[in-house]
C-alpha positions as CSV (number, residue, x, y, z in Angstrom):
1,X,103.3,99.8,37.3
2,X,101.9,99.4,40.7
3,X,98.4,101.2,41.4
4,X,98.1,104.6,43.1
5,X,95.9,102.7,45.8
6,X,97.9,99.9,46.7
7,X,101.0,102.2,47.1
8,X,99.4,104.5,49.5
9,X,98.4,101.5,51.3
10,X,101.7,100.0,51.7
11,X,102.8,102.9,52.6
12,X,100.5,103.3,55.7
13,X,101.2,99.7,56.4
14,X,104.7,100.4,56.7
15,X,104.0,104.0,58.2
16,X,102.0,101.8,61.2
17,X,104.2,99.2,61.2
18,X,106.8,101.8,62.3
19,X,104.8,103.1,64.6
20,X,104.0,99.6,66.9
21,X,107.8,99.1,66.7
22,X,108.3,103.0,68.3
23,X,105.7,102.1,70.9
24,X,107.0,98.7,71.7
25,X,111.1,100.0,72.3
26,X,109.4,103.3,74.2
27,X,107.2,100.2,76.5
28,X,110.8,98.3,76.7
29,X,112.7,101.2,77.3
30,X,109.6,102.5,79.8
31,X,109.8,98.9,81.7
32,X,113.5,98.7,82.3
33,X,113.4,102.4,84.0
34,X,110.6,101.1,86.3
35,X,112.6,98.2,87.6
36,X,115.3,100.5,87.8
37,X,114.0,102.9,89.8
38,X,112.4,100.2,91.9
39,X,115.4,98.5,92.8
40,X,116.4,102.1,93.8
41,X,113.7,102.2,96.1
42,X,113.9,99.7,97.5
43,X,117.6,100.5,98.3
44,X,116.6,103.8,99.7
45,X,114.1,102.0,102.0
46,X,117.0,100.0,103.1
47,X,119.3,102.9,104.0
48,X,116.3,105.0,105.5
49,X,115.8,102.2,107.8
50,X,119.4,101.8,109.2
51,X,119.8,105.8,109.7
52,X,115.8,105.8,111.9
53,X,117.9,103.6,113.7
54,X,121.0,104.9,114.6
55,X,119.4,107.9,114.9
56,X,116.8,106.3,117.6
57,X,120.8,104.6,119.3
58,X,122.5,107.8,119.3
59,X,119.4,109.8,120.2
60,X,118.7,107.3,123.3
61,X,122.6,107.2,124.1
62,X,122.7,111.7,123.9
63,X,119.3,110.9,126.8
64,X,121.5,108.6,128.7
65,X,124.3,111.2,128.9
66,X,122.0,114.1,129.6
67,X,120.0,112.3,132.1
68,X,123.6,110.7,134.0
69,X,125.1,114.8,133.9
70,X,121.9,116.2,135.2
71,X,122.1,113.7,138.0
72,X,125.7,114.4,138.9
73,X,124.9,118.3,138.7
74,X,122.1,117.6,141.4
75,X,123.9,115.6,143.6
76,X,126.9,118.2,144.0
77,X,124.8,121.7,144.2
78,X,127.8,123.7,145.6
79,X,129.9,122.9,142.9
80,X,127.2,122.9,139.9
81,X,126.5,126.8,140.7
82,X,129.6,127.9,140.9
83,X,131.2,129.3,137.6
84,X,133.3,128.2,135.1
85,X,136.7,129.6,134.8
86,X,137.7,131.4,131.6
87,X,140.0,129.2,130.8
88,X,138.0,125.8,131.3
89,X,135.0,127.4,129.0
90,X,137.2,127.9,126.0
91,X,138.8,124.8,126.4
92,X,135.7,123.1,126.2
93,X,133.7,125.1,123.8
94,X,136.8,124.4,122.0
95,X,136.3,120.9,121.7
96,X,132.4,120.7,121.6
97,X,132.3,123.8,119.2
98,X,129.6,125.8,121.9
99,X,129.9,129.1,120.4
């Protein structure tokens, strides 16, 4: 029969060689998140930097508009004061959702 020493230290040999195998799947498993996550990133990045730019296109393009009605307005005074009939404003705050 085997000693009382030598199985209570093949015991904790096999207790700590479970161990480094738990540690080295939870590193495995800990690595493949990372590159996941940083391929996710790095696709985010992507995206963020095609919607800064159509924002910055329709953002110059809503100036453009502004700046080309505000000119019109100024160059036809009589007409820019006067009101809008009823009907006109609903139709358009129909279609541009104004109120």
């Amino acid at each position: 029969m085997l000693s009382r020493p030598v199985i209570i230290l093949t015991a904790a040999l096999l207790l700590a060689l479970g161990v480094a195998y738990w540690g080295l799947s939870e590193r495995t498993r800990y690595i493949q998140l990372a590159k996941a996550s940083s391929s996710q990133v790095t696709a985010l990045e992507a995206r963020l930097t095609e919607t800064q730019a159509a924002v910055l296109a329709v953002q110059s393009k809503a100036a453009t508009a502004r700046q080309d009605t505000q000119e019109v307005l100024n160059a036809n005074p009589a007409w820019s004061g006067a009101a809008v009939p009823g009907p006109v404003s609903d139709s358009l705050c129909s279609t541009i959702r104004c109120r």
